[in-house]
C-alpha positions in Angstrom: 15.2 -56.6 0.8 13.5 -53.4 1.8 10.4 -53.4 3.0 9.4 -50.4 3.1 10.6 -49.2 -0.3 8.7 -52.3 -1.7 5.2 -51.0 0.4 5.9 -47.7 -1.3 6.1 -49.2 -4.4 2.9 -51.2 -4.1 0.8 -48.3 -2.9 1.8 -46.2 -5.7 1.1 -49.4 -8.4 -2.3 -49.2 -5.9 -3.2 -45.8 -6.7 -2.6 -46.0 -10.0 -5.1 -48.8 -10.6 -7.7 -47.1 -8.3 -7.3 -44.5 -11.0 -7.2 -46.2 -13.8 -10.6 -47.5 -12.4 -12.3 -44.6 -12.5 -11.1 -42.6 -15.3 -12.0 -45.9 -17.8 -15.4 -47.2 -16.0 -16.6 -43.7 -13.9 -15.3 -41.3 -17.0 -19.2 -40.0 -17.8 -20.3 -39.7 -14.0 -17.1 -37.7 -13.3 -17.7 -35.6 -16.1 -21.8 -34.9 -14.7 -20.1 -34.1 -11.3 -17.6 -31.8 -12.8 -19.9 -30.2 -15.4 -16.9 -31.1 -18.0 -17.9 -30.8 -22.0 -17.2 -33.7 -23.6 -13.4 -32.2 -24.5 -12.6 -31.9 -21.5 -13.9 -35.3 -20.4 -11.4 -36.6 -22.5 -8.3 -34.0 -21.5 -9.4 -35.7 -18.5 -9.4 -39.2 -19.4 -6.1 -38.7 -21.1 -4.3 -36.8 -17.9 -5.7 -39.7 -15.7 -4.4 -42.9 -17.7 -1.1 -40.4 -18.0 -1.0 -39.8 -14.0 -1.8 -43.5 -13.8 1.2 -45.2 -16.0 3.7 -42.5 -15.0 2.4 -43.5 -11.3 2.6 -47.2 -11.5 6.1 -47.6 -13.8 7.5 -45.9 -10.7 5.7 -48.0 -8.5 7.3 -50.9 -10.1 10.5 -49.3 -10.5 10.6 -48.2 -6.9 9.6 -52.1 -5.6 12.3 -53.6 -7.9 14.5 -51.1 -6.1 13.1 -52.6 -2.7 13.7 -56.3 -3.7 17.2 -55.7 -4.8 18.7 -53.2 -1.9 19.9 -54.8 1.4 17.4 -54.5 4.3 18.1 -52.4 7.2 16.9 -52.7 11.1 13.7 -50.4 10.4 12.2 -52.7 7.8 11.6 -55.8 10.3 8.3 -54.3 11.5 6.6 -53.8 8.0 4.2 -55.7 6.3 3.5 -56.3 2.5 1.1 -58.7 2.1 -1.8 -56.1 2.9 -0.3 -53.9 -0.1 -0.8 -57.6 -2.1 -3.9 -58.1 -0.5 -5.0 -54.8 -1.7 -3.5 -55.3 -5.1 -4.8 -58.5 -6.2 -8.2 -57.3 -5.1 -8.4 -53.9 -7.1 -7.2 -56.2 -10.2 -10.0 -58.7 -9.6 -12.6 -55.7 -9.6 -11.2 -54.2 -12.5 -11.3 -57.4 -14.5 -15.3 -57.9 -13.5 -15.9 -54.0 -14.4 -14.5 -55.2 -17.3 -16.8 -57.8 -17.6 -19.8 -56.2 -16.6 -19.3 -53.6 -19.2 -19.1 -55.9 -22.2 -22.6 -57.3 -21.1 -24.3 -53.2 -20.3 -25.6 -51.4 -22.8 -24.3 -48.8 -24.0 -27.2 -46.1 -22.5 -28.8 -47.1 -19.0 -32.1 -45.6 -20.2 -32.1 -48.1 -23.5 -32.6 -51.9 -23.3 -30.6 -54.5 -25.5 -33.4 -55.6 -28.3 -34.5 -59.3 -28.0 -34.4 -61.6 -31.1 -36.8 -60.5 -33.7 -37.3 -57.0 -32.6 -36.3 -54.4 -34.7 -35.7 -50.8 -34.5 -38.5 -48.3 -36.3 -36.8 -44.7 -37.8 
């Protein structure tokens, strides 16, 4: 087992969750720093889940590589559970984004009507 292939792996499967993160939750604040229209938010939205699978199939490709090649004298000294660590907790944030957003509404500026209101045009 390679180590260090495997840690190479994981930090790319890392990144591409970091990004996957932002470009699905952070699209609109990105877009305000950028100045993007809203065609180019979502050129950019498309180029980042893109980036973000082509990133992590090769992360997963290049740790399967890792677990399946022999070892060699440099890979005693490396660690992976950090990688793991890091893993495991960028999934857990992404699954309570995920979370969070089913309960926001949809503008920050607009509160969710309470039973019986209704809405005057």
């Amino acid at each position: 087992m390679r180590k260090r292939t495997i840690r190479s792996g994981m930090r790319l499967v890392l990144a591409a969750l970091v990004v996957i993160i932002i470009t699905s939750f952070y699209l609109e604040r990105v877009g305000d720093i950028l100045s993007l229209s809203f065609e180019a938010e979502m050129r950019f939205y498309q180029l980042g889940i893109f980036c973000a699978a082509a990133a992590g199939g090769y992360g997963v490709v290049l740790a399967v590589f890792g677990l399946v090649l022999p070892g060699t004298n440099k890979d005693t000294g490396v660690r992976v559970m950090p990688s793991f660590f890091m893993i495991v907790a960028v999934v857990s944030l992404f699954f309570y984004l995920l979370a969070a957003s089913f309960d926001a509404p949809a503008d920050p500026h607009r509160e969710r009507l309470r039973p019986g209101e209704t809405i005057t045009i």
